[in-house]
NUDO-806399 format. One record per residue: residue in one letter; z, y, x of N, C-alpha, C in turn. Coordinates in steps of 0.05 Angstrom, whole numbers, plus 5000, padded with zeros to 4 digits. Layout:
<recs>
AZYXZYXZYX/...
</recs>
This chain:
<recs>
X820886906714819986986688817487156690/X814287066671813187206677813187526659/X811587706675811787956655810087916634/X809688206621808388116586808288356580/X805388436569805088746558804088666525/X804388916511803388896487800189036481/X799388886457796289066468797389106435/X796389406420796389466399793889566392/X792789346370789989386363789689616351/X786589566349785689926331785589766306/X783789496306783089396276785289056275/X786789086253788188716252786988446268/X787988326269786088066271788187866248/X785787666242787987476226788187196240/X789787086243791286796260792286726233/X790886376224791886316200791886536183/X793786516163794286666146795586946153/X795387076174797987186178796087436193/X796587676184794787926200796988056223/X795388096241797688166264795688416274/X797888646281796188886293796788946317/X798788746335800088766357800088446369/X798488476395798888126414800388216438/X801987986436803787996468801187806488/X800787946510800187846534802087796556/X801687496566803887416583801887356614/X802887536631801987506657800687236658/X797487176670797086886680797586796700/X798386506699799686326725796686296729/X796886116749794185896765793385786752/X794285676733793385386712792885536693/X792785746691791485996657788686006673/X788286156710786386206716784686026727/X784985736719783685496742781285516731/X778785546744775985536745775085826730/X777286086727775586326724774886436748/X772686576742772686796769772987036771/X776787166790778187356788775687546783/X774087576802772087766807771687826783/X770287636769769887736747771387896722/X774087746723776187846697776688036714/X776588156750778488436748776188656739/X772988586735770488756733770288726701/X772588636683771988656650770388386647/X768788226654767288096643767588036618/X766487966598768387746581768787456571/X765987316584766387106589768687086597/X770087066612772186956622774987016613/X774587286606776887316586776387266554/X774287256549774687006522776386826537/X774986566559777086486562778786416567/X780286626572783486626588785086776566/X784286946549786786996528787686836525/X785886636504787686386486789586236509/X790086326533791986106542793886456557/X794886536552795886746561796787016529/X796886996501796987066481798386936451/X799787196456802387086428801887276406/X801287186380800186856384798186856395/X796786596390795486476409792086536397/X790086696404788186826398786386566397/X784786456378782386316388780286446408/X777886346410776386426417774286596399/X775186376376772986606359774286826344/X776786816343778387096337776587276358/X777087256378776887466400773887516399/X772587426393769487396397768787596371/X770487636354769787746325772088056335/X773788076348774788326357772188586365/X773888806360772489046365771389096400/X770289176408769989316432771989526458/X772789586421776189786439778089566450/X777889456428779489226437780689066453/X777488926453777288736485778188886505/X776689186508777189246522779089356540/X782389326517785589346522786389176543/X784488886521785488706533784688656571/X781888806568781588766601782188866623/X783489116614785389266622788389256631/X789289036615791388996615791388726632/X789788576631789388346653788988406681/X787588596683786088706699789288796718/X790888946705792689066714794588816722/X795688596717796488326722795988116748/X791788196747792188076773791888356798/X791588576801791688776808793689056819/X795189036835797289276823794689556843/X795189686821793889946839794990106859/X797690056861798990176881798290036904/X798189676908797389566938794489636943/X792489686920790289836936790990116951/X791390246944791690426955792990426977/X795190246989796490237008794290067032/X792789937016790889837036788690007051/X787290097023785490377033786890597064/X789590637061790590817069789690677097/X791590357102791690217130788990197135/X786990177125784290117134783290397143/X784290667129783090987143784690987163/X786990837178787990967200787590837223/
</recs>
């Protein structure tokens, strides 16, 4: 089962008819990330996370939802990806083996 964080906006977004102030993000498999470049989504870009929400987001964000989102925003969102493909604790354990 994959994991899943919530991002709680600052401003709504609307999907159809329906205003939502809270998206579930669901960890991406391989086939969410085929042809992005990690590099890029773990450095914020947003190319790429435009588009990789819509396939990783409940509901399911267009592109131009996200494209019309705030700045704070996105920026939850890249954070929270970021943290998915990333754990901060194995950097650090690496840093450590590489100082000794």
């Amino acid at each position: 089962m994959s994991e899943q964080k919530t991002v709680r906006l600052s401003k709504p977004v609307m999907v159809g008819e329906t205003e939502y102030t809270e998206i579930v993000v669901r960890e991406p498999n391989v086939i969410a990330l085929k042809g992005l470049s990690l590099h890029a989504l773990q450095f914020g870009h947003t190319d790429p996370l435009i588009e990789l929400l819509p396939k990783i987001t409940e509901p399911r964000l267009s592109q131009t939802v996200i494209k019309k989102m705030s700045v704070k925003d996105i920026s939850k969102f890249a954070l929270v990806v970021t943290a998915f493909l990333v754990d901060p604790l194995d950097w650090a354990e690496e840093e450590e083996q590489m100082e000794a």
